[in-house]
C-alpha positions in Angstrom: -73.7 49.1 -58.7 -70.8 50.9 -57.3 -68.5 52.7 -60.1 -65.1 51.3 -60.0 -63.8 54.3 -61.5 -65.0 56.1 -59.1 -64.5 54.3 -55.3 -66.6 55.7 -52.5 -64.3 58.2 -50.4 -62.4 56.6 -47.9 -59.2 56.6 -49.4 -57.3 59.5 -48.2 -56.4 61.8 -50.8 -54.5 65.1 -50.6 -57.3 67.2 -50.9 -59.9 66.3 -49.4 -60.2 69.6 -47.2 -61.6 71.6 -50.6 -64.9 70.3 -51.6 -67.6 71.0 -48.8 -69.2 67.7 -47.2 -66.7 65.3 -49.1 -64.0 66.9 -47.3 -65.5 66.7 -43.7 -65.9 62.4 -44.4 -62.2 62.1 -45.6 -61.1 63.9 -42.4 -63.1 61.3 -40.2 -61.7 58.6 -41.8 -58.1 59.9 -41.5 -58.7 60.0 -38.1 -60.2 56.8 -37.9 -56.9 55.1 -39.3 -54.3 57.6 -37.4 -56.0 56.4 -33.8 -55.1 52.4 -34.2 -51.6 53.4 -35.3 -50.9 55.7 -32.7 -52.0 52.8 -30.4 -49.8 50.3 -31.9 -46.9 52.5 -31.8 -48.0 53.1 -27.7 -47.9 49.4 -27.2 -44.8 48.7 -29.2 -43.4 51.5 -26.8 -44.3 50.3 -23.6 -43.7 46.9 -24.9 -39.7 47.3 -25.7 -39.6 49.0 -22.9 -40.8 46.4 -20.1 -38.9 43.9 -22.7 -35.8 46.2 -21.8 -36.6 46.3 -18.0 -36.9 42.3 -18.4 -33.9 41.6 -20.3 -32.0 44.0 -17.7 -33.6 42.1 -14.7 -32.5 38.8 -16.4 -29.0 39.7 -16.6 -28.8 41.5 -13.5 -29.9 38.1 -11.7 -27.6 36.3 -14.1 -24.7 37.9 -13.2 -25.0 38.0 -10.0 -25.4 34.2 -10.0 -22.6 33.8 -11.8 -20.9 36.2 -9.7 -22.2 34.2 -6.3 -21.4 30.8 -8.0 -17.7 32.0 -9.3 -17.5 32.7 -5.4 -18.4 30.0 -4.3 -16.3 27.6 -6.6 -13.2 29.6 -5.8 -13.8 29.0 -2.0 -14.3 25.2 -2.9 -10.9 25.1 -4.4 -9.0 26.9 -2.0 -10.1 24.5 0.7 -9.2 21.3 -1.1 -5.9 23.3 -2.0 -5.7 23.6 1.7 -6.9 20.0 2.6 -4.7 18.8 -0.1 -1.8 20.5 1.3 -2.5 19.3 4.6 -2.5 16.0 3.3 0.3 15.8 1.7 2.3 17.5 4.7 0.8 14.4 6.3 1.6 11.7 4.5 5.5 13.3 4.1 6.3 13.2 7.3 4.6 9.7 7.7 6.9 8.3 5.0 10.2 9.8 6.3 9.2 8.4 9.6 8.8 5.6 7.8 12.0 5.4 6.3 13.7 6.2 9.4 12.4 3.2 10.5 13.2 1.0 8.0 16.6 2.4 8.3 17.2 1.4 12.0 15.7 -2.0 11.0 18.3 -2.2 8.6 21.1 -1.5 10.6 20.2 -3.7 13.2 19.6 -6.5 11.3 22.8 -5.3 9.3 24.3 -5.6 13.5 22.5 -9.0 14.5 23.6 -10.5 11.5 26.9 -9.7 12.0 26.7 -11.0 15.1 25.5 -14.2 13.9 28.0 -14.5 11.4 30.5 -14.1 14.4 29.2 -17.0 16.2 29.7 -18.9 12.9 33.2 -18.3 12.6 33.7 -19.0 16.3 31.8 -22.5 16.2 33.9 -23.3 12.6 37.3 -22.4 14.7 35.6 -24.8 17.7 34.9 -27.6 14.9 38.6 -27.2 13.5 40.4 -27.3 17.0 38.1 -30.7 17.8 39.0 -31.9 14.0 42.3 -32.0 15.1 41.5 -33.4 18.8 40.3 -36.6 17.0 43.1 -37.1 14.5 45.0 -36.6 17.6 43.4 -38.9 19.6 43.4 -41.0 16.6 47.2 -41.2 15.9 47.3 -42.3 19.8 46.2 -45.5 19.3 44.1 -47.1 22.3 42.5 -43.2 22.8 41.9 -43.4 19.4 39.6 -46.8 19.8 37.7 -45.0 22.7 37.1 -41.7 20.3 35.9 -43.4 17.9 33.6 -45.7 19.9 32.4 -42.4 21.3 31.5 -40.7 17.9 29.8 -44.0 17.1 27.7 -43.9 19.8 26.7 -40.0 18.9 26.2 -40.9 15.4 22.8 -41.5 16.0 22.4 -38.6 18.4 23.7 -36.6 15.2 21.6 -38.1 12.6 18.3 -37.6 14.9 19.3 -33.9 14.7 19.9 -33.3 11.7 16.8 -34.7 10.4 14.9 -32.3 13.0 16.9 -29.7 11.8 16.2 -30.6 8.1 12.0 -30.9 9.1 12.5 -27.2 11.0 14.2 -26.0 7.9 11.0 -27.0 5.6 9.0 -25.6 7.9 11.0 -22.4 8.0 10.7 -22.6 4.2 6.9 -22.9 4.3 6.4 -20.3 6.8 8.5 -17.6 5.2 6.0 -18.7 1.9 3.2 -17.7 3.7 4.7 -14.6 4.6 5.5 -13.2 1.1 2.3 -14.5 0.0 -0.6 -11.7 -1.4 -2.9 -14.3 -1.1 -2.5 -16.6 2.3 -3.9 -15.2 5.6 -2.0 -13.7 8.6 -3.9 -16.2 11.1 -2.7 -19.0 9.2 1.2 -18.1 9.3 0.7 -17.4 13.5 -1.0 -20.8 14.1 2.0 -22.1 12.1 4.8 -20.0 13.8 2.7 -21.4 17.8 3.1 -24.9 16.3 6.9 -24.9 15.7 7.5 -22.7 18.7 5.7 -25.5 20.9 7.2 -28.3 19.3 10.9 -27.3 19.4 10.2 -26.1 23.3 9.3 -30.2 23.9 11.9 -31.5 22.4 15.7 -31.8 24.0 17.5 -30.6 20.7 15.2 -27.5 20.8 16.6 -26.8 24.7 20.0 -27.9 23.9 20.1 -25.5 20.6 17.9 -22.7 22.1 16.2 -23.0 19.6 12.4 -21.7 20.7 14.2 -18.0 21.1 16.2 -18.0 17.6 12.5 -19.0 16.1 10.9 -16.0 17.6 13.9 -13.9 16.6 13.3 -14.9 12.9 9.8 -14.4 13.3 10.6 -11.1 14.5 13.4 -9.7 12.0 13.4 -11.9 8.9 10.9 -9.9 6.6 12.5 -10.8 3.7 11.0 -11.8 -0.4 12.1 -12.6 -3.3 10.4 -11.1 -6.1 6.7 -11.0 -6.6 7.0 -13.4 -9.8 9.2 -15.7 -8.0 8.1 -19.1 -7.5 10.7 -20.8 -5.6 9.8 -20.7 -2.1 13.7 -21.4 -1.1 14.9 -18.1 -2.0 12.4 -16.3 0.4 14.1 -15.3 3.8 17.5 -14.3 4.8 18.0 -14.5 8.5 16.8 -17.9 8.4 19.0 -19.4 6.3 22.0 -17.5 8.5 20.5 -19.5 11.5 20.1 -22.5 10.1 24.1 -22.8 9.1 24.3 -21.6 13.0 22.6 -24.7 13.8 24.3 -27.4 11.6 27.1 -26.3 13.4 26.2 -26.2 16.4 25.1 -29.9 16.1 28.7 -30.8 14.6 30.0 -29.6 17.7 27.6 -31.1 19.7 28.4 -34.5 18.5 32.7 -33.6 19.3 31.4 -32.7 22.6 29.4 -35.0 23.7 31.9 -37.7 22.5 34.6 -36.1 25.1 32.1 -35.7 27.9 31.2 -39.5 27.5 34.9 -40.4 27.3 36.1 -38.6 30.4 33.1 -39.5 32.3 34.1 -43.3 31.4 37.9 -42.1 32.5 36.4 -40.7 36.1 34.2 -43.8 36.3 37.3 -46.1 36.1 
């Protein structure tokens, strides 16, 4: 049985060179146990050092990828800067061209109504000077007889026309619906628009009014809504309504004139 008070020598003790054979044992075994630790302190060496040389590689690669991607983000943002520029040069000098041309539209619609609303005050001064032609006539006695026979005989005339001037202006109405509308299709306002354009080209008021050429004017110029909410179709359009006062005048004078040109054709006939 081994003595545990006194262990076998392999412990390393200070003075184990003194003492013969015992002395020669301990030095083996301090050599022994100095070799593995020398070894592990080699590897840990050569270990932190290709852990260095790794680390250093990593972040060598990693900042030159940031490097390579910071590049490459800053060249992506200076060409959309530049593309956005672009763009928006673009679309600025689109929209003032733009706005020029709504501009001359709105003077010369600003012009042609004007010169609409010319014709209206010439027609009114036409109705007022035939006004008093009839009470003339009518304070005359006999002509007064033949006058009135006359207008008689144009009533109906008149009344034919201003029904199909009161069925062109619900049309007008409906068409200029279909125009502000978000919802209704192009196609179906232009199939309307041929329809009344063919329609006032067959019949004799349509000639006698010229009225196939105002239509197409209208068509042309009268772009104008109400408000997106609104939901009465009579307050869409503007040069239409302009016209159509044109029109009911026109037809008042019609009737004046056609009166007198039956009168003194009766006069040349007798």
């Amino acid at each position: 049985m081994n003595n545990l008070n006194e262990p076998p020598r392999w412990n390393i003790q200070p003075n184990q060179r003194e003492g013969g054979v015992g002395a020669e044992d301990g030095n083996k075994w301090n050599y022994a146990l100095l070799l593995p630790l020398l070894g592990l302190a080699a590897f840990r060496w050569i270990w932190t050092k290709e852990s260095q040389k790794e680390i250093q590689e990593v972040k060598a690669k990693y900042d030159k990828d940031l490097s390579t991607f910071k590049s490459e983000m800053e060249a992506s943002y200076r060409e959309t800067l530049t593309e956005s520029c672009k763009k928006e040069a673009t679309l600025q000098l689109e929209l003032e061209k733009e706005r020029q041309r709504v501009k001359g539209y709105q003077e010369a619609m600003a012009s042609h109504s004007q010169q609409l609303i010319e014709k209206h005050k010439k027609l009114q001064l036409e109705r007022e000077a035939l006004e008093s032609e009839k009470e003339r006539m009518v304070k005359s006695g006999a002509a007064a007889a033949v006058l009135h026979q006359a207008l008689e005989r144009e009533n109906n005339w008149y009344n034919w026309a201003t029904a199909a001037l009161k069925e062109l202006e619900g049309q007008l109405v409906e068409r200029q619906s279909i125009y502000c509308s978000h919802t209704k299709s192009r196609r179906l306002r232009k199939d309307m628009e041929e329809r009344m354009l063919l329609k006032v080209a067959r019949e004799p008021i349509g000639r006698e009014l010229q009225l196939e050429s105002n239509l197409r004017d209208i068509f042309r110029r009268d772009t104008y809504c109400a408000d997106w909410l609104n939901e009465d179709k009579r307050k869409n359009g503007s040069l239409m309504w302009v016209y159509l006062k044109y029109w009911q005048l026109q037809i008042a004078v019609q009737k004046y004139k056609r009166a007198e040109a039956a009168i003194l054709g009766e006069q040349k006939r007798s």
